[in-house]
C-alpha positions in Angstrom: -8.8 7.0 28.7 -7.8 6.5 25.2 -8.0 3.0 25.4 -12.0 3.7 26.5 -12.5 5.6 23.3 -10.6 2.7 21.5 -8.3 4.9 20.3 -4.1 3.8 20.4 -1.0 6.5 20.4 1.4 5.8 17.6 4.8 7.9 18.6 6.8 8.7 15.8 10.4 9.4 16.1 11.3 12.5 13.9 15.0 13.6 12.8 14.5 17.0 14.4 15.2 18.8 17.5 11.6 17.8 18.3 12.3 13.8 18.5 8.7 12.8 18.4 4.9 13.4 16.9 2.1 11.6 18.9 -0.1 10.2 16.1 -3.6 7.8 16.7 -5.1 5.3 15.3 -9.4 5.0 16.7 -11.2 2.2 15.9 -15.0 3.4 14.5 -18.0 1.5 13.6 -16.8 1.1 10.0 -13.0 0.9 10.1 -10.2 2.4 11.5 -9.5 5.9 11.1 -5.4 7.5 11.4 -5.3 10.7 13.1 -2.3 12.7 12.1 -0.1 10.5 9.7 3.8 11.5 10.4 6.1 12.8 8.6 6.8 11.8 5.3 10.0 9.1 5.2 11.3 5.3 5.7 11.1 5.7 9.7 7.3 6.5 9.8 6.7 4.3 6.9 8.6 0.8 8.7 6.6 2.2 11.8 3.2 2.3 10.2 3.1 -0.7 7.0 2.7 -3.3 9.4 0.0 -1.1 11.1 -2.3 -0.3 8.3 -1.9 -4.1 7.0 -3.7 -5.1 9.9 -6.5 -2.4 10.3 -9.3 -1.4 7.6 -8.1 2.2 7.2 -11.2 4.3 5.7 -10.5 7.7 7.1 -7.2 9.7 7.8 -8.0 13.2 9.8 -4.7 15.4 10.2 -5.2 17.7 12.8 -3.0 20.7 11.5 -1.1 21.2 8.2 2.9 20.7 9.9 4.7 18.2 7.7 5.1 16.0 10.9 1.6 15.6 10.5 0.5 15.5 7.1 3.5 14.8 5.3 2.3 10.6 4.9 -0.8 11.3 4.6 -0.6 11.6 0.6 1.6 8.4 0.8 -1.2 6.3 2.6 -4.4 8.5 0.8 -3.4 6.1 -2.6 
């Protein structure tokens, strides 16, 4: 179904009892947009450069304010 909406599941290990965050990336009609960023270190970093250097990011949308979900987002807002 995701694949339908053109929309790809990033899973991001995290250094927590909870092990993982399910984050997306959906393609739109004027770029890509990242929904939920990760938490804020190297891990989610190494796991999303080579990502974002091969999609036109124009839009990040974090679905609650949990540091596993927002904490990259200032990183990749600059």
């Amino acid at each position: 179904m995701l694949n339908e909406l053109k929309v790809t599941q990033i899973t991001v290990p995290l250094p927590f009892r909870l092990d993982h965050v399910h984050c997306f990336l959906a393609e739109g009609e004027k770029g890509w947009t990242i929904i939920d960023a990760g938490l804020n270190n190297k891990t989610t970093r190494d796991l999303w450069n080579p990502i974002i250097e091969k999609h036109d990011i124009t839009d990040i949308i974090i679905s609650h304010y949990h540091p596993d979900h927002f904490g990259m987002q200032g990183h990749y807002n600059n």
